[in-house]
N, C-alpha and C positions, 0 to 999 in steps of 0.2 A: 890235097884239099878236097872235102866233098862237094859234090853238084847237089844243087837243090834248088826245086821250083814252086811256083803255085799255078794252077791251072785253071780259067775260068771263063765267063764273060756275062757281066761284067766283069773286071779286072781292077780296075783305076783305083777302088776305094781299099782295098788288101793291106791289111796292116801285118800280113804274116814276114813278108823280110825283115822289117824293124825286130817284131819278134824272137826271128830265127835267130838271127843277126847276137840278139843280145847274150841267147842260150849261147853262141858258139863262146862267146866273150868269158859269159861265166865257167865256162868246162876247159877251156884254152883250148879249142877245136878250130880249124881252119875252112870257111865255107863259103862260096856262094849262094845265092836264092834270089833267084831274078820271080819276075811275073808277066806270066806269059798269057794274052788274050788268042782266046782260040775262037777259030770259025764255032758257030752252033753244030755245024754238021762233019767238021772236021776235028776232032776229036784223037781219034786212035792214030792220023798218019802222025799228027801235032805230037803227040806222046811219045811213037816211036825214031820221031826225028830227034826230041831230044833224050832222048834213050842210046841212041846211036853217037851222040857227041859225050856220050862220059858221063852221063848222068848215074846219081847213087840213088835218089827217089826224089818224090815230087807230092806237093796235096792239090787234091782237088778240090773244086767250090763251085755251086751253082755256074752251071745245068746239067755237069757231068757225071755226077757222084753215080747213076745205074747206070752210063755208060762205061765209066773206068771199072766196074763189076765186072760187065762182058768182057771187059781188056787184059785185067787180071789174067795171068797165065796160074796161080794158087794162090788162094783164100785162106784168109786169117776165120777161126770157125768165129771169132766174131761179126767179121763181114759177111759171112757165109749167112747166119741169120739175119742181118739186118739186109741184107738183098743192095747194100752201096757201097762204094767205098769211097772215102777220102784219103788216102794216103797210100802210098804204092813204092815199095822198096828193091831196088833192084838189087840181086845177087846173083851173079856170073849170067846163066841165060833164065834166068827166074826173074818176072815180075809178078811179086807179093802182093795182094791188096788186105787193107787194115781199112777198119773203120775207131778213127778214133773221137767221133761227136758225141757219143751216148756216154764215154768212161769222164769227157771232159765237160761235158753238161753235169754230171752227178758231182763232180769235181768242185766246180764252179758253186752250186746249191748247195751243196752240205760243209764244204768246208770254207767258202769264201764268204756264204749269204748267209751260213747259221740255219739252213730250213730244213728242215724235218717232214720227207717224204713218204714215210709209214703211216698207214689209215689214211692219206688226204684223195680228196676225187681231183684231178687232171684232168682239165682241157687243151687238146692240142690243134690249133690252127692249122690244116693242112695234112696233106695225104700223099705227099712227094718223098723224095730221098731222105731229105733234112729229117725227115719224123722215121722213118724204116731203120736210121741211124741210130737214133733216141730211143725206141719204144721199149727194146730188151735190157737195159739200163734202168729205165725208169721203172720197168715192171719188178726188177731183183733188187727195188726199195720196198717192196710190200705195199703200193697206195692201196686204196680201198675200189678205186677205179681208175681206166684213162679212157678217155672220149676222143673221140678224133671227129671234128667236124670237116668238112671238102666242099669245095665247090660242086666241085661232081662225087654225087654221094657213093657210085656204086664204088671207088676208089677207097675211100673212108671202111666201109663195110668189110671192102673185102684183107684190106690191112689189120682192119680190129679181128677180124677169122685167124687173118696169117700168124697173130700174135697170142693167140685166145691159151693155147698151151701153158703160155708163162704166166699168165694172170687175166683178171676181169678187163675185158675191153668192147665197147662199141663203137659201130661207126655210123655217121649219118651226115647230110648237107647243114653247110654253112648256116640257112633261115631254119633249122632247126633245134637252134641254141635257144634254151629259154632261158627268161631271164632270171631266174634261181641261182643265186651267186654259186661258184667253187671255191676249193682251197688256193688252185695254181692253175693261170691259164699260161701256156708256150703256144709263143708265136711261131709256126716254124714255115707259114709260108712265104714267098717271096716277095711279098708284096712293100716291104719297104724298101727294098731297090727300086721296083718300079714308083712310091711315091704314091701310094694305096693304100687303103684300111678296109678289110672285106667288112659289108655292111651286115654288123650281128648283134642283137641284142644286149643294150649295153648293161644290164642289171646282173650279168654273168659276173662282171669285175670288179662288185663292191667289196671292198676288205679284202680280194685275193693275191694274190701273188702273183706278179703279170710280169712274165720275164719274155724278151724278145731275141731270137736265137741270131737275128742280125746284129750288127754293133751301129753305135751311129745314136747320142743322147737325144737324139728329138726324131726317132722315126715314128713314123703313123700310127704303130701300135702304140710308142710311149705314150706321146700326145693323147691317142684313144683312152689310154688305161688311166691316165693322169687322170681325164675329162670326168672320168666315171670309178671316180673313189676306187681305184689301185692300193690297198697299203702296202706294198713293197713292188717297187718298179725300177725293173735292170734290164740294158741292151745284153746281147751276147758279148762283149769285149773280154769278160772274162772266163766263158766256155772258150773262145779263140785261143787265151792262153792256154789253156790247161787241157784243149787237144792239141795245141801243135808241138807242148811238150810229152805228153805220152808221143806221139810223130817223132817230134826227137830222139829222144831214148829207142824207141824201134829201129830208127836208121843204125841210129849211135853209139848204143849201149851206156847214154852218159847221160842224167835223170838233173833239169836242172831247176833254179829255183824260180816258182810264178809267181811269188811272192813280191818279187824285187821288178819284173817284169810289168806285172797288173798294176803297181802305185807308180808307175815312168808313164802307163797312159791313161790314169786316170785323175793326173796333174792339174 
């Protein structure tokens, strides 16, 4: 039987065991996937305790993702660029870290939502792991741009620098959004766990594509984007699928369907 976790805090709202749960059912695979609330500051002993009971890997989520990076004993060269990880595979005295949010965000947008990321300008809400995760994904669609707005700008800036290689990017603070629509805003701060909407210029989200990288049909951002003429507006539920099956298939070698997965929670 494999071991398998999720790691977080918050924790309570995780919809990845149902998830998992279903993948093992569709592959005939036998698994656990418990969910595990971890101290804020306690992080690596949490990991390696359950590392030490038979653990095969585990994903991570908010607030750990650049700390499970440090933990990683080798990087996937995808995690390697995006500077986080969320998933972490254990083999004999190896812990691997993957980042699988950017392959299951494109995932989610081109084949689940039908949208077409070449030539559009992207805005991205936030300047944390969630978006360090995303950015080298989203840039190997070709948009025309991605903007990263941050609460604290020098963060923003210096993420748009770290990414400038792969394509057009700036960064700048939050009150620097004008209100000049885009193609696609992504939410990828954390603000609707805490039950927040950073206050920005709401003329950004007319006609654009306003997708929110958290799950959960009425969070702060939905409600915002609704408010202010969104024409296409989606929580993360089905980026959740379709990273924690590339997740899957890394541990398992067994690729299964999110198809049948994403219409069980979006009932």
């Amino acid at each position: 039987m494999y071991k398998f976790a999720v790691f977080g805090n918050p924790i309570k709202h995780s919809l990845s065991p149902n998830i998992h749960t279903q993948f093992a059912q569709q592959t005939g695979l036998e698994i656990s996937y418990d969910k595990i609330l971890v101290p804020i500051d306690d992080f690596s002993s949490s990991a390696q305790a359950f590392i030490n009971q038979g653990a095969n890997g585990f994903n991570i989520t908010v607030p750990f993702k650049l700390v499970a990076f440090k933990f990683a004993s080798e990087l996937t060269l995808n995690a390697q660029i995006a500077g986080a990880v969320n998933t972490i595979k254990i083999e004999e005295d190896k812990i691997i870290g993957e980042n699988t949010d950017g392959i299951g965000l494109i995932n989610d947008l081109t084949h689940n939502l039908s949208i077409e990321l070449k030539d559009k300008v992207i805005l991205i809400l936030g300047a944390g792991g969630a978006t360090r995760g995303i950015l080298l994904p989203l840039l190997e669609q070709q948009p025309n741009r991605v903007m990263i707005a941050n609460r604290t700008p020098s963060k923003a800036i210096k993420l748009a620098k770290d990414f400038a290689k792969f394509g057009k990017t700036c960064g700048f603070s939050l009150d620097k959004i004008k209100h000049d629509p885009v193609d696609i805003i992504i939410n990828a701060t954390s603000a609707s766990l805490d039950g927040k909407m950073p206050n920005i210029a709401s003329g950004v989200a007319n006609n654009a594509v306003c997708y929110d990288l958290m799950y959960g049909k009425q969070t702060p951002f939905i409600n915002w984007a609704t408010t202010n003429y969104g024409s296409m507006i989606s929580d993360g539920s089905g980026m959740l699928v379709e990273q924690a099956a590339v997740a899957f298939e890394f541990w398992t070698g067994a690729k299964p369907n999110t198809k049948q997965v994403l219409s069980s929670l979006r009932r």
